[in-house]
N, CA, C and O atoms as a DFTB+ gen file, in Angstrom:
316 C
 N C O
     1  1      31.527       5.989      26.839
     2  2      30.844       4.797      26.307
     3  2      31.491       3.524      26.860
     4  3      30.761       2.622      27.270
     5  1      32.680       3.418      26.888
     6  2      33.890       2.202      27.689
     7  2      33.122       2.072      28.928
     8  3      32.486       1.134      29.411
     9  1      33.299       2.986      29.219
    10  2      32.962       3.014      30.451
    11  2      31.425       2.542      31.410
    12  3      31.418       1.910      32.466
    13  1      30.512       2.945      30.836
    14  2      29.510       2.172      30.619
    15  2      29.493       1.134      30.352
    16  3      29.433       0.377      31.321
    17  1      29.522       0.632      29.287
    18  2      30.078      -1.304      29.438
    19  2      30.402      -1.528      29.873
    20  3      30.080      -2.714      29.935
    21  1      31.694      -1.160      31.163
    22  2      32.189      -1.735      31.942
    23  2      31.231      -2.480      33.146
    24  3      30.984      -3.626      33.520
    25  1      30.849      -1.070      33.511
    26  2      29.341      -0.943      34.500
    27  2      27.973      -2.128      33.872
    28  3      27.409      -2.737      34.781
    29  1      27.841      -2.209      33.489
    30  2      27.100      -2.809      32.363
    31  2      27.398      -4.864      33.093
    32  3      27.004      -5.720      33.885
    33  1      28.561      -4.469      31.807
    34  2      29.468      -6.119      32.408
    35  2      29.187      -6.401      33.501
    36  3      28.349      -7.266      33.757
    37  1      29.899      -5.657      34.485
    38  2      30.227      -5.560      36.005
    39  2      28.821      -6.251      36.894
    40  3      28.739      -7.214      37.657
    41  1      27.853      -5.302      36.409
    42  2      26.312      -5.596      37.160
    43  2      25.744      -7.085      36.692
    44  3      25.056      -7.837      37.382
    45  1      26.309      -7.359      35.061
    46  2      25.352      -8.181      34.402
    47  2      26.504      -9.656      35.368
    48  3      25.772     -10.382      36.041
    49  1      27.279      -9.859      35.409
    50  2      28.078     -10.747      36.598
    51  2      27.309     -10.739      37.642
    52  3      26.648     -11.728      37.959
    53  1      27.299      -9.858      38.167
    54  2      26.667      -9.523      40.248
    55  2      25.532     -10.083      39.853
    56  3      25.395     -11.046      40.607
    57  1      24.365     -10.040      38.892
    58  2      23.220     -10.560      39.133
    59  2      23.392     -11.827      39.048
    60  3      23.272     -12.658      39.948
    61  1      23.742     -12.020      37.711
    62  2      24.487     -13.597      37.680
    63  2      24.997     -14.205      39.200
    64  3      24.304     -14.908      39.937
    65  1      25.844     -13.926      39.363
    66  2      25.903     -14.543      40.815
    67  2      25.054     -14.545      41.539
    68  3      25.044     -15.652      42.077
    69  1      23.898     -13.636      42.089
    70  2      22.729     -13.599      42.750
    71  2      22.018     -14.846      42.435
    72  3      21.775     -15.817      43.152
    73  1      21.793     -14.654      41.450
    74  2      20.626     -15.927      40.741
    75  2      21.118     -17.379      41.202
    76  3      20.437     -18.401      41.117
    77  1      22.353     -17.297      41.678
    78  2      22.591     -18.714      41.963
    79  2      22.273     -18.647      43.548
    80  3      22.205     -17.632      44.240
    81  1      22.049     -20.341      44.042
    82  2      21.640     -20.139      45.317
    83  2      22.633     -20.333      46.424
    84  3      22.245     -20.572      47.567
    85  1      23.906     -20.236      46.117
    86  2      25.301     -20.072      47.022
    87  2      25.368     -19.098      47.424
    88  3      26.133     -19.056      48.388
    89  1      24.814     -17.960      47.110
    90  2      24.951     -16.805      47.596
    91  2      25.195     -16.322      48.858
    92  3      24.190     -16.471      49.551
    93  1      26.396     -15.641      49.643
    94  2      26.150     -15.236      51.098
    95  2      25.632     -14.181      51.432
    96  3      25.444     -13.282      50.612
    97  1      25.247     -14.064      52.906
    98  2      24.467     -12.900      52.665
    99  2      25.295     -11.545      52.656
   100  3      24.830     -10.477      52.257
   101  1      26.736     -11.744      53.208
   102  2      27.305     -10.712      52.847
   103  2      27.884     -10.110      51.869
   104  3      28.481      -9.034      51.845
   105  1      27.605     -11.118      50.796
   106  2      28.089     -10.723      49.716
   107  2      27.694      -9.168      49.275
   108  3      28.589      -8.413      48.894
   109  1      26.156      -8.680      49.355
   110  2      25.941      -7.513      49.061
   111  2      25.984      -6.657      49.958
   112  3      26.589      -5.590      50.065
   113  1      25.023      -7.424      50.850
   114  2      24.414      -6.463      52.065
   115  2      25.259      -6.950      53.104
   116  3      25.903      -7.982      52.917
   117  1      25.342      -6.207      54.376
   118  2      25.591      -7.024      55.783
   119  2      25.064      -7.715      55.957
   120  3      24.176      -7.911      55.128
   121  1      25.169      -8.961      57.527
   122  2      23.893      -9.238      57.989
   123  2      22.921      -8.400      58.506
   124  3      21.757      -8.777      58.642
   125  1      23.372      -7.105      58.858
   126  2      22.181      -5.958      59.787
   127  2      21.362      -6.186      58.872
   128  3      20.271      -6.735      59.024
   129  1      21.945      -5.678      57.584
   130  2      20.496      -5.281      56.661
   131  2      19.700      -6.484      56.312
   132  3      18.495      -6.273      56.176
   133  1      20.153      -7.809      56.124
   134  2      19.313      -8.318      55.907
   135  2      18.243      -8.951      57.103
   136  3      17.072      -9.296      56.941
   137  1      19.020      -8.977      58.286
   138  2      18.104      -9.116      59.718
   139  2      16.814      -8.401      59.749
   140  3      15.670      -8.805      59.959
   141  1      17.382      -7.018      59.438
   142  2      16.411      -5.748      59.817
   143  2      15.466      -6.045      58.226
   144  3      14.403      -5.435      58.110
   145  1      15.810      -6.755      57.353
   146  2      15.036      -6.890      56.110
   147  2      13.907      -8.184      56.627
   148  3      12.735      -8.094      56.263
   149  1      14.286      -9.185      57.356
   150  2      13.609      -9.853      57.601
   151  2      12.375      -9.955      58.726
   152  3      11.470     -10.712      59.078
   153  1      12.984      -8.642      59.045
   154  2      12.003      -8.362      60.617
   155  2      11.135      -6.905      59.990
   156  3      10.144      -6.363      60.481
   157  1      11.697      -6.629      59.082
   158  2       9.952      -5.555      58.205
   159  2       9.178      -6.022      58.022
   160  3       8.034      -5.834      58.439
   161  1       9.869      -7.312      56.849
   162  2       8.779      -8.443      56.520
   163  2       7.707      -9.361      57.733
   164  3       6.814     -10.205      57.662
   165  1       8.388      -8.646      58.754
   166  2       7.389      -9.909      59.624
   167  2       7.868     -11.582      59.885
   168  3       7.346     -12.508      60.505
   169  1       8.760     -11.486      59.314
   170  2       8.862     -13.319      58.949
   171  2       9.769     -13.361      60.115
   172  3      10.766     -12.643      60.194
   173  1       9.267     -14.561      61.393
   174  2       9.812     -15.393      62.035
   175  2      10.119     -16.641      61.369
   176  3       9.709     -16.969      60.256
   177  1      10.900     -17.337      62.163
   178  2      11.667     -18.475      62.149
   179  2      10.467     -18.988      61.767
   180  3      10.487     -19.171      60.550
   181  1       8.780     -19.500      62.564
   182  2       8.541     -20.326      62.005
   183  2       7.541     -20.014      60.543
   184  3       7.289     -20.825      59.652
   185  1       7.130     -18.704      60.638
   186  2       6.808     -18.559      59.456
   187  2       8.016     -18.941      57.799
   188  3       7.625     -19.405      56.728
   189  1       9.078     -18.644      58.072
   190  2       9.994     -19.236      57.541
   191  2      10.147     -20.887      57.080
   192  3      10.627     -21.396      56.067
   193  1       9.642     -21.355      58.050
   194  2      10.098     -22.656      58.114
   195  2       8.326     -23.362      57.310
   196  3       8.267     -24.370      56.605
   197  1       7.491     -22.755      57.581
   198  2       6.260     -22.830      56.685
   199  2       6.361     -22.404      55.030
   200  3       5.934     -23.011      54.048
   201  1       6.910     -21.443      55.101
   202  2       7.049     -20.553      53.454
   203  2       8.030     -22.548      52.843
   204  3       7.805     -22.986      51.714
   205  1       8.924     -23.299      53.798
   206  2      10.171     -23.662      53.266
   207  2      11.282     -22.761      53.014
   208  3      12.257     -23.300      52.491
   209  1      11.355     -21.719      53.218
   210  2      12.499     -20.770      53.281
   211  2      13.654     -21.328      54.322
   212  3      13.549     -21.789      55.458
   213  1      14.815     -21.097      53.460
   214  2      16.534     -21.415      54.241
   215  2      16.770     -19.494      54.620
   216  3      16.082     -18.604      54.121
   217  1      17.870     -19.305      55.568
   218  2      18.117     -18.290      55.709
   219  2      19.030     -17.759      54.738
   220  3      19.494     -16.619      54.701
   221  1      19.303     -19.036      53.697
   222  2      20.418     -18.124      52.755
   223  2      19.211     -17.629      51.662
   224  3      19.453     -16.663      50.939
   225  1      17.925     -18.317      51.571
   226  2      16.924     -18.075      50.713
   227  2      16.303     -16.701      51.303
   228  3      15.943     -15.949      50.398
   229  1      16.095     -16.197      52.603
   230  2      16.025     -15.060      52.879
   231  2      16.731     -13.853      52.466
   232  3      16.315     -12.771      52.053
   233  1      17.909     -14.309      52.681
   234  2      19.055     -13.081      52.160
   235  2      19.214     -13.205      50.941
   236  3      20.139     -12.440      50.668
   237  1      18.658     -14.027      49.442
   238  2      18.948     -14.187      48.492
   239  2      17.471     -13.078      47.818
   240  3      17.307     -12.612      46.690
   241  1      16.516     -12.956      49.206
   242  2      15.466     -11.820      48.722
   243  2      15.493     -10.883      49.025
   244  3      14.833     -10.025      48.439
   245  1      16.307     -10.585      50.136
   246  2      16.130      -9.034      50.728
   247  2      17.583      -8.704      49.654
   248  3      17.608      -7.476      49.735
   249  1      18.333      -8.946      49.068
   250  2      19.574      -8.616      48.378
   251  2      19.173      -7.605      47.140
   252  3      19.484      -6.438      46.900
   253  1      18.018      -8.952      46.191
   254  2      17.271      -8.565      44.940
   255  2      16.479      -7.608      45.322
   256  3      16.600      -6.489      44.823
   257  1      15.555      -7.869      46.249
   258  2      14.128      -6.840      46.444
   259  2      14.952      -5.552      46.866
   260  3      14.732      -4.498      46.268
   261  1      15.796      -5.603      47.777
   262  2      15.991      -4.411      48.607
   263  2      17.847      -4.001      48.709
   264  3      18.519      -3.231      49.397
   265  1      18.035      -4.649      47.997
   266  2      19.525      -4.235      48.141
   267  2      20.052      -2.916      48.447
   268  3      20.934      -2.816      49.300
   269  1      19.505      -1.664      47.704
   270  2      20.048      -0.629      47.995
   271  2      19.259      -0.028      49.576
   272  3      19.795       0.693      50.416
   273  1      17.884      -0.586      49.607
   274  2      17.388       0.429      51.068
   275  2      18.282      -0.488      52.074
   276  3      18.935       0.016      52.988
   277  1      18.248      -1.786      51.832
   278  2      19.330      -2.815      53.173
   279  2      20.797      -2.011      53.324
   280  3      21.505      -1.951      54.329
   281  1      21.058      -1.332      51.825
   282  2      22.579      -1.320      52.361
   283  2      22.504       0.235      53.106
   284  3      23.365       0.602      53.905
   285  1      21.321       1.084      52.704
   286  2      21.612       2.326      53.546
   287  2      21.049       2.328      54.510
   288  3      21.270       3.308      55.221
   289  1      20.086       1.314      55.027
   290  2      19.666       1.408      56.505
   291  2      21.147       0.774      57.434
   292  3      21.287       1.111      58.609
   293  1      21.918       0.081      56.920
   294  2      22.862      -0.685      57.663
   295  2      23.709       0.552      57.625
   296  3      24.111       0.936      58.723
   297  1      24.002       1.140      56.733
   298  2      25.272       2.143      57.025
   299  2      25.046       3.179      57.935
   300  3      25.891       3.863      58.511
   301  1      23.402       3.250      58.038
   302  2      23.255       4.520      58.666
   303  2      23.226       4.170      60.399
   304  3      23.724       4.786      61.341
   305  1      22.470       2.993      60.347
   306  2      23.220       2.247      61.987
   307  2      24.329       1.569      62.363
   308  3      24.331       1.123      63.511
   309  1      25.374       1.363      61.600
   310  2      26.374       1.431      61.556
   311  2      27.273       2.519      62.236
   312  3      28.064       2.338      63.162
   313  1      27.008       3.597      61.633
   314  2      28.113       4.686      61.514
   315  2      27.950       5.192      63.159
   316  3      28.656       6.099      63.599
């Protein structure tokens, strides 16, 4: 049960920090994953720059939306 709360705590922080917009992108993910997150999506620079999207606002979506597939596509081209 400790233990769980811990986990609990732990996550309810990490999102907390997410939600703010300082976020780097390595904080969760690499940059691979979020590159390769931004090039699924389709989104070039200037589609980007149309949405008003910053590149830390990119990586502040592929983190939330996709955090866990970003971090195992990066490990797996990685390794």
């Amino acid at each position: 049960m400790e233990q769980g709360r811990a986990r609990y705590e732990t996550a309810k922080k990490i999102i907390a920090a997410n939600s703010v917009n300082k976020i780097q992108p390595n904080d969760l993910t690499s940059n691979c994953g979020t590159r390769r997150y931004a090039a699924v999506r389709g989104s070039t620079r200037q589609y980007a720059a149309v949405r008003g999207s910053t590149r830390q606002y990119v990586a502040v979506r592929a983190i939330s939306a996709n955090e866990r597939e970003n971090t195992q596509l990066c490990t797996a081209s990685e390794q």
